[in-house]
C-alpha positions as CSV (number, residue, x, y, z in Angstrom):
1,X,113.1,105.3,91.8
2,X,113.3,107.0,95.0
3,X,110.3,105.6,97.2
4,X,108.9,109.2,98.3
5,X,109.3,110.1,94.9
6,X,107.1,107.3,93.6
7,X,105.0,107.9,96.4
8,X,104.3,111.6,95.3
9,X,103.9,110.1,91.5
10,X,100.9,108.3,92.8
11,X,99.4,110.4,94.9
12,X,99.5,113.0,92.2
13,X,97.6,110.9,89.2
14,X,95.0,109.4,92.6
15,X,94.1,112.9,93.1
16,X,93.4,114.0,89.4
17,X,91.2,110.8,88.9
18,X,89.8,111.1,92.2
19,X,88.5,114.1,90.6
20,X,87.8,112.8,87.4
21,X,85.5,109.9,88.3
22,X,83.3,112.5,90.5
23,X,83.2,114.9,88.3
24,X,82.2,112.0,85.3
25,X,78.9,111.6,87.9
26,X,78.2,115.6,87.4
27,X,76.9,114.9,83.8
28,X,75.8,111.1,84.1
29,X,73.7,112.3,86.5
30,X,71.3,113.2,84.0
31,X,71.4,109.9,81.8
32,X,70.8,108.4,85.2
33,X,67.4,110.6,85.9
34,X,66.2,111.4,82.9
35,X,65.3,110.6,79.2
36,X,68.2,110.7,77.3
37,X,68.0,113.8,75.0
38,X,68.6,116.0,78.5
39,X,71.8,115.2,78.4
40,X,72.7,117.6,75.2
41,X,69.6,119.8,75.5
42,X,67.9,121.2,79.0
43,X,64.7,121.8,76.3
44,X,64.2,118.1,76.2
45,X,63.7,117.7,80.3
46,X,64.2,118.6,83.5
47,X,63.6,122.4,83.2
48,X,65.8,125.0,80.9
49,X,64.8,128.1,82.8
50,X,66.3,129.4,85.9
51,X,68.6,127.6,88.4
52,X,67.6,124.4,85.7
53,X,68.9,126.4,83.0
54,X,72.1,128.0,84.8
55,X,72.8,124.3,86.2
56,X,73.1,123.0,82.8
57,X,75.4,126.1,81.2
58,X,77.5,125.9,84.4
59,X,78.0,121.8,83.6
60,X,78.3,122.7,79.8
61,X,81.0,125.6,80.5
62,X,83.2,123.3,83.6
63,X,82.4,120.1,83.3
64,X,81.1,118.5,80.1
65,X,83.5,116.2,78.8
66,X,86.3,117.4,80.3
67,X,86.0,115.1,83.5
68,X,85.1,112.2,80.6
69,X,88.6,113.6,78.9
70,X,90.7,113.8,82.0
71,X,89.7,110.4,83.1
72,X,90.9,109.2,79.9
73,X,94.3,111.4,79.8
74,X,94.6,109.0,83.2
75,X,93.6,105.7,81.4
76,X,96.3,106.5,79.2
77,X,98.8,107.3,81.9
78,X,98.3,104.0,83.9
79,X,98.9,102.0,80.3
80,X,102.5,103.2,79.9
81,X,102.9,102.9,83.9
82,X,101.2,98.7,83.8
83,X,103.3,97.8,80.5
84,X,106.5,99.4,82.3
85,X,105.7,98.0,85.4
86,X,105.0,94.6,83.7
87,X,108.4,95.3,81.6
88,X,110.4,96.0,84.7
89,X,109.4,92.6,86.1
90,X,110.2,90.4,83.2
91,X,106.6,89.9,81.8
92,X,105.2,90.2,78.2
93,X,103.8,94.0,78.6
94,X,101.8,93.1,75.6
95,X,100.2,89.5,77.6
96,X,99.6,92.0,80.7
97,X,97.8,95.1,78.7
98,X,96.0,93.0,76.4
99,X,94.1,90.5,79.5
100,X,93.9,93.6,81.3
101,X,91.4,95.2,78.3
102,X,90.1,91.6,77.8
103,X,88.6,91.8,81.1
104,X,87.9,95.1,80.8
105,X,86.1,95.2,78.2
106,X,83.5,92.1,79.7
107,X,83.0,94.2,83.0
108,X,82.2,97.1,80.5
109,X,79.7,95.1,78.7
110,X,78.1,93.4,81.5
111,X,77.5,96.9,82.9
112,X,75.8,98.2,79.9
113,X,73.6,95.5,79.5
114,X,72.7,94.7,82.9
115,X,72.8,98.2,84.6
116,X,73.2,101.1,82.3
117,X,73.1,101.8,79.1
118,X,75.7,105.2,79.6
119,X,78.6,102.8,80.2
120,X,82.2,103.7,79.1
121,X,84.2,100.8,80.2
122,X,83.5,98.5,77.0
123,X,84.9,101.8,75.3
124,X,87.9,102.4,76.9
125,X,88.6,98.9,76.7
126,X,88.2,98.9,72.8
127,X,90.2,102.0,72.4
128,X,93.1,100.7,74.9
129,X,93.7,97.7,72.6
130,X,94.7,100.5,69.9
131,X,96.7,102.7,72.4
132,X,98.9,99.8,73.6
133,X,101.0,100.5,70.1
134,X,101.9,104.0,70.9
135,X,103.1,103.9,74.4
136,X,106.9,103.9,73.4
137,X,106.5,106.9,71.8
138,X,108.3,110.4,73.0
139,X,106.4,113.1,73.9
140,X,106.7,115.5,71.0
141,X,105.1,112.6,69.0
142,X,102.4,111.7,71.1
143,X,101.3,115.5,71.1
144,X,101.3,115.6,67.6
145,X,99.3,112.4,67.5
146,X,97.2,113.5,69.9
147,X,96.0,116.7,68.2
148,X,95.7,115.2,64.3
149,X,93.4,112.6,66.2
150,X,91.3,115.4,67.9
151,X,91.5,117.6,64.8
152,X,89.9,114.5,62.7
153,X,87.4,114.5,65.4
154,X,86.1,118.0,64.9
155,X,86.0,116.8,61.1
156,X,83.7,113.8,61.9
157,X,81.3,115.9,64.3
158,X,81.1,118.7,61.6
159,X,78.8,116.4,59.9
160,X,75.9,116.8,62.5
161,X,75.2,120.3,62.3
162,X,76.0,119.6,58.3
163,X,73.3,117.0,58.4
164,X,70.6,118.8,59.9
165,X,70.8,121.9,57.7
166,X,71.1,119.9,54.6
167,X,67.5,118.5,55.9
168,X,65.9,121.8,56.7
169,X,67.3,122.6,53.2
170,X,66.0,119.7,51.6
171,X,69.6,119.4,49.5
172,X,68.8,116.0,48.6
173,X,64.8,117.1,47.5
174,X,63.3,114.4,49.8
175,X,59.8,114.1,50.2
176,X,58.7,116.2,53.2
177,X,57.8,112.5,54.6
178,X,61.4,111.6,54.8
179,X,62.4,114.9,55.5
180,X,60.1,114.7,58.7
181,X,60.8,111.7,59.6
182,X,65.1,112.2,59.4
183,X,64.4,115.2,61.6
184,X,62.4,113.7,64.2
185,X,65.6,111.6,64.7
186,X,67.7,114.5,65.4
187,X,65.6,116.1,67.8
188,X,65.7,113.0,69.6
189,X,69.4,113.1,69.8
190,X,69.8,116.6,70.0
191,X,66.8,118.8,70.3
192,X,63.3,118.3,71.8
193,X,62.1,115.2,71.2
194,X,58.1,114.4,70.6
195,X,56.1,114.2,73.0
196,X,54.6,110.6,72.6
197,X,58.9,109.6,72.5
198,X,59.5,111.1,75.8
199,X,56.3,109.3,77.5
200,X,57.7,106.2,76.1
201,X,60.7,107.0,77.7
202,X,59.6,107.5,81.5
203,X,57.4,104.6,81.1
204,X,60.2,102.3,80.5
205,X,62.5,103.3,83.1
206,X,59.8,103.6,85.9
207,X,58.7,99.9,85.0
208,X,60.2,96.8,85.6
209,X,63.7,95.5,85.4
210,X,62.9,92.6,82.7
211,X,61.1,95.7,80.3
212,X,64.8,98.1,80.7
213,X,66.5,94.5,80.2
214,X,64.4,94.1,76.8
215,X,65.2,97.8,75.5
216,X,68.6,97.4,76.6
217,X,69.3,94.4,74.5
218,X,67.1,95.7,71.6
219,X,68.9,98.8,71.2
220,X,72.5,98.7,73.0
221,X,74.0,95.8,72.5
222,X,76.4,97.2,69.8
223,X,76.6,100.4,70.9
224,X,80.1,99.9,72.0
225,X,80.5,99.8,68.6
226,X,78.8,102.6,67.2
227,X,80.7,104.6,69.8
228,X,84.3,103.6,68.5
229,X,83.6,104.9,65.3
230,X,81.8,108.0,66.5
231,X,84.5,109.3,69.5
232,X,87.2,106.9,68.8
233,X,89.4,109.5,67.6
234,X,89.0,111.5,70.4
235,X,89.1,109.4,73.4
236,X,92.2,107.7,71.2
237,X,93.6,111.1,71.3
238,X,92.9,112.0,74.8
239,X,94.9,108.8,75.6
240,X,97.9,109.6,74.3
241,X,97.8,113.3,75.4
242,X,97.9,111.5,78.9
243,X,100.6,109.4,78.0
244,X,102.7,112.7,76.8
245,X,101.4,114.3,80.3
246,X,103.0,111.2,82.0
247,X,106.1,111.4,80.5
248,X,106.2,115.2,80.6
249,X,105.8,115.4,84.7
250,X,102.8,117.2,84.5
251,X,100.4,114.0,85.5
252,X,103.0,113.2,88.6
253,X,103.4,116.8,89.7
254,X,107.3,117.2,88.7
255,X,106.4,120.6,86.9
256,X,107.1,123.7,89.1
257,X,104.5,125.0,90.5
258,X,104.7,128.3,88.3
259,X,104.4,126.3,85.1
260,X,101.3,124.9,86.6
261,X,100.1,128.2,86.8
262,X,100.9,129.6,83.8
263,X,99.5,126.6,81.8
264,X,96.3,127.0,83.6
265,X,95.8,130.5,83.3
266,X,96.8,130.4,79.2
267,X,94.1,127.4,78.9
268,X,91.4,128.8,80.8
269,X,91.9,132.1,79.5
270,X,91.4,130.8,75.6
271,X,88.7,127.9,76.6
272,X,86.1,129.0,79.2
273,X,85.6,132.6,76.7
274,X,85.1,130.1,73.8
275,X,82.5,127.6,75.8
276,X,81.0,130.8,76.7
277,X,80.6,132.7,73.4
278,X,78.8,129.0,72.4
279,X,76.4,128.3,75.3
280,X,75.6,132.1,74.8
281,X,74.6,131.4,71.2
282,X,73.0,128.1,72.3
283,X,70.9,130.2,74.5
284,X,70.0,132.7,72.0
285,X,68.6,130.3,69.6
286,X,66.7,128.5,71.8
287,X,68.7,125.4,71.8
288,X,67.8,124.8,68.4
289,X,68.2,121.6,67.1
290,X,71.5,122.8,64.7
291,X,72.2,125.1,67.5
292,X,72.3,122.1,69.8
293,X,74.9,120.2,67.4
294,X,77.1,122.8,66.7
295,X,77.6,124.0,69.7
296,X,77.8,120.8,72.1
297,X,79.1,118.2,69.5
298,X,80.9,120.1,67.5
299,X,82.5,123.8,68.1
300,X,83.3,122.4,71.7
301,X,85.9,119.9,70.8
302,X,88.7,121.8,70.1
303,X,88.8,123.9,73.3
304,X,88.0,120.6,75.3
305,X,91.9,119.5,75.9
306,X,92.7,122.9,77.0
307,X,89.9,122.8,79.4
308,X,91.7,119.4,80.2
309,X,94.7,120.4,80.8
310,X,94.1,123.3,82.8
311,X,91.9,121.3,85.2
312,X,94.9,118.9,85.7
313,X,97.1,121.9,86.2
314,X,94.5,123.5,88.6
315,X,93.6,120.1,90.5
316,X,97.7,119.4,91.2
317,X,98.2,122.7,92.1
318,X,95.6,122.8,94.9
319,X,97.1,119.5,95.7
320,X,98.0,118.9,99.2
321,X,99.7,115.4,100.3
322,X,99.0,114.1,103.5
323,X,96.0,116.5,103.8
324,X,92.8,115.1,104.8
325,X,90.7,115.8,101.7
326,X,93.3,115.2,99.5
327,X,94.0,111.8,100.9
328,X,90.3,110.8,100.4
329,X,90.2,112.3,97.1
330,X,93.3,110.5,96.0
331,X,91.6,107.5,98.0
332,X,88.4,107.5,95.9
333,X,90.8,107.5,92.6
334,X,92.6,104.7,93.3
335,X,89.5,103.1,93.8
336,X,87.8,104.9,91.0
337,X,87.1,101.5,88.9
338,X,84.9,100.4,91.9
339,X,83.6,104.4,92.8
340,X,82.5,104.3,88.6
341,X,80.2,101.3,88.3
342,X,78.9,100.9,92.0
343,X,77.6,104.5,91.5
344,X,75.9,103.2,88.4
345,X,74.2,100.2,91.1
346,X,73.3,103.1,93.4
347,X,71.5,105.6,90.7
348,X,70.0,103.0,88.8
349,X,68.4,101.9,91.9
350,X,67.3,105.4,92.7
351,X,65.8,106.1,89.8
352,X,64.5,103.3,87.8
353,X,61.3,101.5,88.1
354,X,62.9,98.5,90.3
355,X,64.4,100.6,92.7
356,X,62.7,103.6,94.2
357,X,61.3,105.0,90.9
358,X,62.4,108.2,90.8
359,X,63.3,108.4,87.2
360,X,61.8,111.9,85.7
361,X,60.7,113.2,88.7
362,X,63.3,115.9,90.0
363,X,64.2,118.7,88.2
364,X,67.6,119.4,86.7
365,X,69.1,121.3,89.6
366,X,67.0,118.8,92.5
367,X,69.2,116.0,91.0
368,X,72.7,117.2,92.5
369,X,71.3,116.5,95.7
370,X,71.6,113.0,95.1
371,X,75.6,113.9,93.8
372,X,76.1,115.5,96.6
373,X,75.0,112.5,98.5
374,X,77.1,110.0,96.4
375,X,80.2,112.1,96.4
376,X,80.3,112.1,100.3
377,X,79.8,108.1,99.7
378,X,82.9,108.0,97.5
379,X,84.7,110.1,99.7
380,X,83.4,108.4,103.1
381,X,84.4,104.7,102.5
382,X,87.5,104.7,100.0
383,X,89.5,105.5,102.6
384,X,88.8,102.9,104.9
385,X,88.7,100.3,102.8
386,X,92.0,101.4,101.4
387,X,93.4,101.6,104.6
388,X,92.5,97.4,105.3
389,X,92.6,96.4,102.1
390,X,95.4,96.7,99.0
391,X,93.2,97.3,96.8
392,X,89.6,98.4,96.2
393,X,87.1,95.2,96.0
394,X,86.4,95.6,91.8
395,X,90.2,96.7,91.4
396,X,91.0,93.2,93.1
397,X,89.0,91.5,91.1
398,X,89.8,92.6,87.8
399,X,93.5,92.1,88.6
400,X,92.9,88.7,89.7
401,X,91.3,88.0,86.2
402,X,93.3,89.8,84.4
403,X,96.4,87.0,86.2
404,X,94.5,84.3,86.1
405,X,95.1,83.6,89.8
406,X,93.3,85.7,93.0
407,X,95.5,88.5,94.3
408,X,96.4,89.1,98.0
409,X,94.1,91.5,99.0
410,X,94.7,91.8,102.5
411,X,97.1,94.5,104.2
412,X,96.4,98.0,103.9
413,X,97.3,100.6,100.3
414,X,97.5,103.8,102.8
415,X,98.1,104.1,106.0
C-alpha cells in the first residue's frame, strides 16, 4: 500500500476514535458523579429542570450511545486491520487476536473492580473473542449481520417496558407485596429510585476506598457477564458494521466527499426527528418509569447506527490532516486505550470519597466543567507523548503482553 495512502487510512479512523473516546466521557460523566439511576433518568439526580434538564435531552438526542457505538464500529475496524496485519507477516491471526482479548479482557476486569464499576473493556474483550469469526466476511454480509443482530436487540429490550406494564397490570396476579417490591427494582434502574436507596448511594461513594472495594466485589464482579447477554447483540453488531465500514472506505476516508454528505444528511434527517419525537414523549410523561424504558432502552436502538454513521460521516468530513486540532484529536485516539481508563483514575479521584469527595455534589450541567477540563487533558498531552514515544504508555503495555516480550517504545508515532 502506498505509504501516504496508509498514512491518510490512519489518520482517518485516529480522528473518529479520537472523537469517540471523548465523547464516551460526555455520558460517563454521570456514572462517575452520581448515583447510578441518573444515567437513564435526570428525575433520579442531579436536577431535570432547566439547563439540568436541556443538558441531559441534548446528551440523550447527540450523544447517548452513539460515541459507545462508534467506538465499537472502531474496535471492529482495528480487528480486521491486527489479524491482517498479523496475516501479512506470517503469524497465526488467530494466536495474535485471541492474546490480544486475553489481555484485554484482565485490564477490563481489573478496572471494574478496582476503579469503576461503568467499565467496558472486560466487554469488548468478551464480545471480540466472538467477532474474530466474521472478519473474512464481505461487506454485503457483514451489513446483513449487523442489522439481524441489532434487530434481535430491539427484541430483547422490548421486554423492559413489557415488564413493567405487566407489573402495574398485575398480569401474573402477584400480591401487591411482590408487585411493590419488583417495581422498586425498576425505578432503581430506570426511574426514581427511593429515597433511603439513593442515601445509601452517596454514602458509599463519599466513604472510603475499602467500603466502594466491598460493594464492588459484592455486586459487580459478574457483571461482565450480565452485560454479554444483555447488549451482546448489539455491541456484536456494532462490530461488524465497523468492519463493513472498513472495508467499504468509509472508516479510512476513501468515500468522496459528496457521499459523505449525503449519508449524513439521510441519517441525521431520519434519526435526530426520531430521538426527538422520544425525549419529547419522555418529557411529557414525566420520565415515567415505562416512559423511561421505552424510550432510552428500547425505541432508541434502531435509529442508534444511523446516528452512528452519520457522526462518522460528519467527523471525516470536517476532517483536516496536518491541521492542528485534528492532529491532537487523531493523537488522543491512538492513544484512546490509555485516554479511556486514566480518565476513569482522574474522575474516580474527583469524585469518590478517597479522592476529593465530590460525588453528588454538582449538578448535572456543573459536571461538564470537569469534561471540559479532562478533554483539554486528553488533547494537551497525547500529542507530546506521541511525538517521543511509539506508542501511548497503556497501548505499550498491552502490546507487550499481548507478545509476551516488552516492545520498543522509544522513537516518536508523529512527528
Amino acid at each position: 500500500m502506498n505509504a501516504d495512502i496508509a498514512e491518510q487510512r490512519f489518520i482517518a479512523l485516529d480522528t473518529v476514535r479520537g472523537v469517540a473516546v471523548m465523547g464516551i466521557l460526555l455520558l460517563n460523566i454521570i456514572g462517575f458523579s452520581m448515583p447510578e439511576a441518573a444515567y437513564i433518568n435526570p428525575r433520579a439526580y442531579g436536577g431535570a429542570t432547566g439547563a439540568d434538564l436541556w443538558v441531559y435531552l441534548v446528551n440523550f438526542v447527540l450523544f447517548d450511545g452513539k460515541m459507545r457505538g462508534l467506538f465499537s464500529f472502531l474496535f471492529g475496524a482495528s480487528l480486521v486491520l491486527v489479524t491482517e496485519r498479523a496475516e501479512a507477516k506470517g503469524e497465526n491471526p488467530a494466536r495474535v487476536h485471541y492474546s490480544r482479548m486475553l489481555w484485554l479482557l484482565v485490564f477490563g476486569l481489573a478496572h471494574l473492580w478496582l476503579v469503576w464499576w461503568g467499565d467496558i473493556l472486560a466487554h469488548y474483550a468478551l464480545v471480540g473473542a466472538i467477532a474474530f469469526f466474521f472478519r473474512d466476511k464481505p461487506v454485503a454480509s457483514l451489513v446483513r449481520i449487523g442489522i439481524g443482530l441489532l434487530v434481535l436487540e430491539t427484541l430483547l429490550m422490548c421486554g423492559i417496558p413489557m415488564g413493567v406494564l405487566a407489573l402495574q397490570q398485575n398480569w401474573a396476579n402477584a400480591s401487591a407485596a411482590e408487585m411493590a417490591k419488583a417495581l422498586v427494582e425498576f425505578e432503581k434502574a430506570f426511574g426514581v429510585p427511593p429515597a433511603a436507596y439513593i442515601a445509601d448511594q452517596l454514602a458509599l461513594f463519599r466513604g472510603s476506598y475499602e467500603a466502594i472495594l466491598r460493594d464492588r466485589f459484592g455486586h459487580h464482579v459478574l457483571s461482565p457477564l450480565g452485560m454479554l447477554s444483555f447488549s451482546g447483540p448489539e455491541t456484536l453488531g456494532y462490530m461488524l458494521l465497523g468492519m463493513a465500514s472498513l472495508k467499504s472506505g468509509l472508516l479510512t476516508g476513501a468515500w468522496e466527499r459528496k457521499r459523505y454528505w449525503k449519508w449524513m444528511l439521510v441519517c441525521f434527517a431520519i434519526a435526530i426527528p426520531a430521538y426527538v419525537a422520544i425525549a419529547a414523549y419522555m418529557v411529557r410523561e414525566n420520565f415515567s418509569v415505562f416512559a423511561t424504558g421505552l424510550g432510552v432502552m428500547t425505541a432508541s436502538v434502531p435509529f442508534r447506527p444511523l446516528m452512528i454513521l452519520a457522526w462518522a460521516c460528519l467527523i471525516l468530513l470536517l476532517m483536516r490532516p496536518g491541521g492542528a486540532l485534528t492532529t491532537r484529536i487523531a493523537a488522543a485516539g491512538r492513544m484512546a486505550f490509555s485516554n479511556y481508563l486514566f480518565t476513569s483514575l482522574i474522575c474516580t479521584t474527583l469524585f469518590y470519597g478517597y479522592g476529593l469527595g465530590l460525588y453528588g455534589h454538582l449538578s448535572r450541567w456543573q459536571v461538564y466543567l470537569v469534561v471540559l477540563a479532562i478533554w483539554a487533558l486528553m488533547l494537551l498531552w497525547s500529542k507530546p507523548w506521541l511525538e517521543r514515544f511509539r506508542f501511548g504508555p497503556l497501548e505499550w503495555l498491552w502490546r507487550s503482553l499481548a507478545r509476551l516480550r516488552l516492545q520498543p517504545i522509544r522513537g516518536g508515532a508523529i512527528g
